[in-house]
Backbone as ProteinMPNN parsed JSONL, in Angstrom:
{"seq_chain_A": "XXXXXXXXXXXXXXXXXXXXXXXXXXXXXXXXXXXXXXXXXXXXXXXXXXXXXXXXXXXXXXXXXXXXXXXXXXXXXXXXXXXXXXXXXXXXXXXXXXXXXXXXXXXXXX", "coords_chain_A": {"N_chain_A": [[-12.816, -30.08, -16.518], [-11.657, -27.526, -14.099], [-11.499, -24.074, -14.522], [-8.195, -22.664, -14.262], [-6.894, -19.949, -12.265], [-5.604, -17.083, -13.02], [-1.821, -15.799, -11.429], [-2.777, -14.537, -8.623], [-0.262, -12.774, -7.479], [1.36, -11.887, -9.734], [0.014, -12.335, -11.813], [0.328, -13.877, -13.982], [-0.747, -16.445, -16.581], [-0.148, -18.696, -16.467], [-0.428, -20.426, -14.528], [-0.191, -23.389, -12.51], [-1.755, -26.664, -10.985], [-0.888, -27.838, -8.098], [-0.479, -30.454, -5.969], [-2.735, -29.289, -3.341], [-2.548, -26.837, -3.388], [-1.92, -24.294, -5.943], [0.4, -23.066, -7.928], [2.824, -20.746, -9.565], [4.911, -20.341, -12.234], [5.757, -18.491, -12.719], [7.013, -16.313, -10.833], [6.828, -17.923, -8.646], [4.492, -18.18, -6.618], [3.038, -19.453, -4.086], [-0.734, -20.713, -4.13], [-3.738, -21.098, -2.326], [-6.387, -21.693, -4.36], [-8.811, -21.915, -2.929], [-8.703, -20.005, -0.732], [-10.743, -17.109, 0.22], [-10.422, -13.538, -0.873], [-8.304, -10.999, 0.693], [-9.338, -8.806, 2.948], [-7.247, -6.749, 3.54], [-6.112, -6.884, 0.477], [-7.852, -5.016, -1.132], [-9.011, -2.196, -2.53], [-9.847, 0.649, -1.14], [-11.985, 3.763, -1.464], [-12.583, 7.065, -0.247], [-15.494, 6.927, 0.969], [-15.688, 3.875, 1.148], [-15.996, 2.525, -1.11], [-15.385, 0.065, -2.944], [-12.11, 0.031, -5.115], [-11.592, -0.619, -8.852], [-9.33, -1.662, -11.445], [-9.466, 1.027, -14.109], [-11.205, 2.407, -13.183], [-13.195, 5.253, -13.124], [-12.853, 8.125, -10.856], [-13.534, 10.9, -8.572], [-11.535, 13.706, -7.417], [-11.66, 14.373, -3.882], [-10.796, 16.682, -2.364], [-8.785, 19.605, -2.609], [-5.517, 19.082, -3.58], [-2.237, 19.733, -3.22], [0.848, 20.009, -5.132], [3.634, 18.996, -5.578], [6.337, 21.085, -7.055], [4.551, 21.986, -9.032], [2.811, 24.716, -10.142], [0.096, 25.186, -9.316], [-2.422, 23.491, -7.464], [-4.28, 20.194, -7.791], [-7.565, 20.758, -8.551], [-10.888, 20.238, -6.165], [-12.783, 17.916, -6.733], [-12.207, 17.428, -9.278], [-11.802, 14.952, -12.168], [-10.962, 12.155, -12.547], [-10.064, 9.617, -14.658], [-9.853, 6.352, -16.022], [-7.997, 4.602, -14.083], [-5.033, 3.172, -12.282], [-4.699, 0.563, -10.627], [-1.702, 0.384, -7.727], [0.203, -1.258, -5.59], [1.241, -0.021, -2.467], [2.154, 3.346, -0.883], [1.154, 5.626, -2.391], [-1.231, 4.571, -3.884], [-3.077, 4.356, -6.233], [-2.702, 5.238, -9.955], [-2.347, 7.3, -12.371], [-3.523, 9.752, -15.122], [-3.779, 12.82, -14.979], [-5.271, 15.455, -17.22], [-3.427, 18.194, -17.798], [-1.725, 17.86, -15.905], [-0.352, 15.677, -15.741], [0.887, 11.936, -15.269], [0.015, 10.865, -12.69], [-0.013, 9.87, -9.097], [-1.835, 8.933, -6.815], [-3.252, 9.036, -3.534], [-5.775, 6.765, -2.04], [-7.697, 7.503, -0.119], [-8.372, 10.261, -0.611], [-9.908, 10.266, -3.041], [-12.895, 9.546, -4.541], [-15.427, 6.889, -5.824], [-17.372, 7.471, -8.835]], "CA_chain_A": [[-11.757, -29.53, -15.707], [-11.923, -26.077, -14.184], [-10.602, -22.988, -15.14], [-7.211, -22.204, -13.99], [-7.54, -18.622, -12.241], [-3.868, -16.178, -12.902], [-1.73, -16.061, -10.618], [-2.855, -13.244, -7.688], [0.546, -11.922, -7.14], [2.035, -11.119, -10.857], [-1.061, -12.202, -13.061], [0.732, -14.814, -15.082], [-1.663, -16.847, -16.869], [0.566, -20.114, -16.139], [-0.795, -21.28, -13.034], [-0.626, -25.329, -12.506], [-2.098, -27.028, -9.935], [-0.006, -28.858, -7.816], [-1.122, -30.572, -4.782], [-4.246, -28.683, -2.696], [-2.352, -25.72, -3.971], [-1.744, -23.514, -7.128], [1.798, -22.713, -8.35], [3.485, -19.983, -10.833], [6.237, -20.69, -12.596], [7.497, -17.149, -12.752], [6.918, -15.511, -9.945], [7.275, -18.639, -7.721], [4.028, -18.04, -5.853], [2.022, -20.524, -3.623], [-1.593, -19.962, -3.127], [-4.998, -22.071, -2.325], [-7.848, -21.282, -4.93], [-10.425, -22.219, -1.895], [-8.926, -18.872, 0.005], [-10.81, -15.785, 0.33], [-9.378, -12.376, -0.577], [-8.422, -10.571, 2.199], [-9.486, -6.906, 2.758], [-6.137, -6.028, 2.751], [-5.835, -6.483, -0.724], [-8.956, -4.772, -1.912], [-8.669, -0.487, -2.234], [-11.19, 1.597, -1.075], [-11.998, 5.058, -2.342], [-12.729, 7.897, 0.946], [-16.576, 6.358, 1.616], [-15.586, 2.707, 1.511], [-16.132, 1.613, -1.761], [-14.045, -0.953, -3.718], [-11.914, 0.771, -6.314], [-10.751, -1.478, -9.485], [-8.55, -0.96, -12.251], [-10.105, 1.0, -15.264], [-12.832, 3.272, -12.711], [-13.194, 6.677, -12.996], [-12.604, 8.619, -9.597], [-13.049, 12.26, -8.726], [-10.69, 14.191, -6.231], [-12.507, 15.387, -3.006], [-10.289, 17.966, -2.086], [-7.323, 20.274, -3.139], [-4.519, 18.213, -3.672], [-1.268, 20.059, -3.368], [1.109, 18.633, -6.211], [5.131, 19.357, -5.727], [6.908, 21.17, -8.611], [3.215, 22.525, -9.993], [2.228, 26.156, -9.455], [-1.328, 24.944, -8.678], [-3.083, 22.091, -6.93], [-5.665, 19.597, -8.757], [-8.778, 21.568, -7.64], [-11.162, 19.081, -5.773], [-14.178, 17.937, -8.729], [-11.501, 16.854, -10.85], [-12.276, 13.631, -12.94], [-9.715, 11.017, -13.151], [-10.75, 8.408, -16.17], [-8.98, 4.829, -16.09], [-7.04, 4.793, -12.979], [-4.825, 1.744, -12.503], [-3.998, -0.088, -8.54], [-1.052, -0.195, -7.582], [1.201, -1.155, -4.09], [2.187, 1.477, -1.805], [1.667, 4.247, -0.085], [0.016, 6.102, -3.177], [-2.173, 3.349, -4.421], [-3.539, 4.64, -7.462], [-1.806, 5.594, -11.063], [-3.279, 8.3, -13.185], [-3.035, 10.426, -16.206], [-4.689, 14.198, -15.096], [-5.834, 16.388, -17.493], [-2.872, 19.594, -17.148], [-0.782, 17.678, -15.222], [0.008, 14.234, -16.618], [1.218, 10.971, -14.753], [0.186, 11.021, -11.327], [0.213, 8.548, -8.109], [-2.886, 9.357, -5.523], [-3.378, 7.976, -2.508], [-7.409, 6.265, -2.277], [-8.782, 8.047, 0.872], [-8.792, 11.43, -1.485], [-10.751, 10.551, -4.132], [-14.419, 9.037, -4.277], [-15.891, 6.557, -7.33], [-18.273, 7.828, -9.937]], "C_chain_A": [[-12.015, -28.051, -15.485], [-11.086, -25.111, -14.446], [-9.692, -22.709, -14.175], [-7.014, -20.468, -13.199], [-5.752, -17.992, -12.298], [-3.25, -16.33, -11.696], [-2.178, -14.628, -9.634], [-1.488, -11.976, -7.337], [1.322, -11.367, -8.212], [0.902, -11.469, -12.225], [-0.601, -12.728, -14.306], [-0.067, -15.543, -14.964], [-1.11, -18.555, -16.948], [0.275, -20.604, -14.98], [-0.904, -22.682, -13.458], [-0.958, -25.319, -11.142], [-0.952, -28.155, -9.538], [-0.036, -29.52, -5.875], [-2.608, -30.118, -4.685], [-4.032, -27.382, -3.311], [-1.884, -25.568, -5.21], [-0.523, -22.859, -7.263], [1.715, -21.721, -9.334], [4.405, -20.346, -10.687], [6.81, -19.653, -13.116], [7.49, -16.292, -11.769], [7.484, -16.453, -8.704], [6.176, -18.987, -6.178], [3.56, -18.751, -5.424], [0.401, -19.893, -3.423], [-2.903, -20.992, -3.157], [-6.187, -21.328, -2.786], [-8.873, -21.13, -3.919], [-10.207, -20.752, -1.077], [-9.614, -18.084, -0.424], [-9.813, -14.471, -0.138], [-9.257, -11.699, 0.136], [-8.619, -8.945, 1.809], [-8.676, -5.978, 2.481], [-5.395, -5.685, 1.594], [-6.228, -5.622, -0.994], [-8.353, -3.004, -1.677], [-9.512, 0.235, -2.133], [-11.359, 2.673, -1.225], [-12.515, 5.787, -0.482], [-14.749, 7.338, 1.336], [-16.534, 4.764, 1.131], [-15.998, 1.868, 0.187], [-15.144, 1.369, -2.215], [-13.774, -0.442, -4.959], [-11.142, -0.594, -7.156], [-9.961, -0.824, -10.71], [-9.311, -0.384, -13.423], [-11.283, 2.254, -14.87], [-12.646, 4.506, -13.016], [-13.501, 7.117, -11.377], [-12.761, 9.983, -9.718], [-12.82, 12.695, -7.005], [-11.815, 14.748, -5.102], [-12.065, 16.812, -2.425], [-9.199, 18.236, -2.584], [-6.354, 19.353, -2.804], [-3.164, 19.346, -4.114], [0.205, 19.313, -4.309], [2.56, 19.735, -6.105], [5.48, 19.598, -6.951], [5.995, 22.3, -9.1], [3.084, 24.449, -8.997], [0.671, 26.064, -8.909], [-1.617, 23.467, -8.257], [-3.722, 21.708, -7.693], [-6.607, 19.777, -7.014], [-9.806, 19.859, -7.093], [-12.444, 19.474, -6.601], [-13.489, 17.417, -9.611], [-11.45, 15.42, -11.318], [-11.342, 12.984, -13.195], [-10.233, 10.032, -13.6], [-9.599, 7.312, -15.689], [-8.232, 4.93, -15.194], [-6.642, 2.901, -12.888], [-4.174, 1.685, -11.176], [-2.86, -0.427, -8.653], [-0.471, -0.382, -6.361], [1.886, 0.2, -3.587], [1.301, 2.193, -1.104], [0.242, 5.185, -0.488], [-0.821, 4.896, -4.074], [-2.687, 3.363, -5.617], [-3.163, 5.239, -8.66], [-3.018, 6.219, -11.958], [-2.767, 9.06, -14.358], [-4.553, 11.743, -15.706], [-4.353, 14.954, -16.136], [-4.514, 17.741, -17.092], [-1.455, 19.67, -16.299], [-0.059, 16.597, -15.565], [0.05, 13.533, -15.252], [1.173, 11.307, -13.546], [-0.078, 9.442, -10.313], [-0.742, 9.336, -6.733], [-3.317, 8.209, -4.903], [-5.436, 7.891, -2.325], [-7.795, 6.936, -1.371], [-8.526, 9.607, 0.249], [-9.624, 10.944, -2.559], [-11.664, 9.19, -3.914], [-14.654, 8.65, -5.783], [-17.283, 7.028, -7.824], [-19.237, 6.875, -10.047]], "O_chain_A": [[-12.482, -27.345, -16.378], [-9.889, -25.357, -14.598], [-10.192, -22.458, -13.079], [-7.035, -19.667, -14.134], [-4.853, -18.506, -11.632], [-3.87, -16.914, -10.807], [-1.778, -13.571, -10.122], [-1.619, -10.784, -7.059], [2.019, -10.398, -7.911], [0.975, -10.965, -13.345], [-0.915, -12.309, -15.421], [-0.517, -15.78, -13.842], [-1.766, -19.444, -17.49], [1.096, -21.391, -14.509], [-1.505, -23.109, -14.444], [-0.683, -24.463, -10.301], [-0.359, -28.979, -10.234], [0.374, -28.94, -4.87], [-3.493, -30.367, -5.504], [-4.99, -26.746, -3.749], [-1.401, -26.565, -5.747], [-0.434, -21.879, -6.523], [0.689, -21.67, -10.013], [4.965, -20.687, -9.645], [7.87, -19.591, -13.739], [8.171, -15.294, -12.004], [8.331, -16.043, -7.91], [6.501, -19.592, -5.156], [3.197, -19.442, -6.377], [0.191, -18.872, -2.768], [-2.987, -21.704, -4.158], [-6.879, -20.581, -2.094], [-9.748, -20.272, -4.039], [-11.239, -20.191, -0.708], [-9.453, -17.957, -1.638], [-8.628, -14.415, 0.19], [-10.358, -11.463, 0.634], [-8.257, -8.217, 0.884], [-8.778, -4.964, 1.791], [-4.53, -4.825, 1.431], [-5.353, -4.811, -1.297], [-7.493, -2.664, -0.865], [-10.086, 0.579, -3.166], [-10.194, 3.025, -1.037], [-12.76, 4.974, 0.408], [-14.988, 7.713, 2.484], [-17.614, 4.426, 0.647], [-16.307, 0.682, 0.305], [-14.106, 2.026, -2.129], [-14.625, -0.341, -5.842], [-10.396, -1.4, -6.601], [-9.975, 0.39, -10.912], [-9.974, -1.268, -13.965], [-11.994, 2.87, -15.664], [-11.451, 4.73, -13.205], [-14.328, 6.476, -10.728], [-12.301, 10.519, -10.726], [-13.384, 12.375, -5.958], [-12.737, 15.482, -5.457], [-12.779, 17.769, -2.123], [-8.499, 17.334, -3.044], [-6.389, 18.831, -1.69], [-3.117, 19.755, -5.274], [0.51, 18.14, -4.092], [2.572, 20.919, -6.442], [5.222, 18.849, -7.893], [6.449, 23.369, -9.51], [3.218, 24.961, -7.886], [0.205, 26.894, -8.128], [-1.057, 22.474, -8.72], [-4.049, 22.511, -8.566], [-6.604, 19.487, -5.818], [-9.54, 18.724, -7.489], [-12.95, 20.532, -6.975], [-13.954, 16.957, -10.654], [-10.872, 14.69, -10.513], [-10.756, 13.249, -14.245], [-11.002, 9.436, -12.845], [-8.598, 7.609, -15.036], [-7.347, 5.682, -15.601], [-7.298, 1.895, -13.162], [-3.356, 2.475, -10.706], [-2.564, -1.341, -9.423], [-0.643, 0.673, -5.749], [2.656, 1.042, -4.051], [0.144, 1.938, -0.768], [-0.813, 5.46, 0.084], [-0.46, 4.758, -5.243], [-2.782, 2.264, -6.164], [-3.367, 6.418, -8.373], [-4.161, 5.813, -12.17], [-1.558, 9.004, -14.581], [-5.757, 11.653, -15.946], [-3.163, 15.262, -16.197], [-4.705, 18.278, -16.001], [-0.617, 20.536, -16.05], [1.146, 16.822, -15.667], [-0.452, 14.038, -14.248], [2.084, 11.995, -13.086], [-0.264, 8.3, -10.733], [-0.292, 10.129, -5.906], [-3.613, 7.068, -5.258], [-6.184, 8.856, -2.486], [-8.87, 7.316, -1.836], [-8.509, 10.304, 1.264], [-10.176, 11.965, -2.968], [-11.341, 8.145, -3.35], [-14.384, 9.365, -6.748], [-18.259, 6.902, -7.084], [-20.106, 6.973, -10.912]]}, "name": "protein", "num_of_chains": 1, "seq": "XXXXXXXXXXXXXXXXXXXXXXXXXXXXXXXXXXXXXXXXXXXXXXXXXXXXXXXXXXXXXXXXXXXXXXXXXXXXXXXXXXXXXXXXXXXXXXXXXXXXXXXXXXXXXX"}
């Protein structure tokens, strides 16, 4: 029998098969193992590569940061970055500044 894959939209590890398609039973999602992922999932960093959770990223340019007396200078190294929905796509912990939310066409993978 084959492996069961999470579900895509909350990553509960309860998926059943049911029918042609693949069920969760906490989220409620439908989806067909045989699809493709679509591009629109995927997150791309400012020259087109595919960013995942866990990469290291560094800023390409000055990033103006509300609140802060200074910007994160562009060079700056963001370690473990984690994807998420939205506008700002990406979840961070900088160095000076703590908990941040950057959007992917600023910063380029390592």
């Amino acid at each position: 029998m084959s492996e069961i894959p999470p579900c895509p939209n909350c990553k509960s590890p309860y998926a059943y098969p049911s029918d042609s398609l693949l069920m969760c039973p906490e989220c409620g999602h439908e989806w067909n193992e045989e699809e493709s992922v679509d591009d629109t999932t995927l997150i791309k960093d400012s020259n087109g590569n595919t960013l995942q959770d866990g990469d290291s990223v560094i800023v390409i340019k000055d990033l103006p940061v509300k609140g802060a007396p200074k910007p994160i200078k562009a060079g700056t190294k963001v370690k473990n970055i984690r994807l998420t929905d939205g506008d700002h796509n990406i979840d961070c912990k900088i160095d000076g500044f703590g908990s941040m939310a950057l959007k992917s066409e600023f910063v380029k993978k390592t």
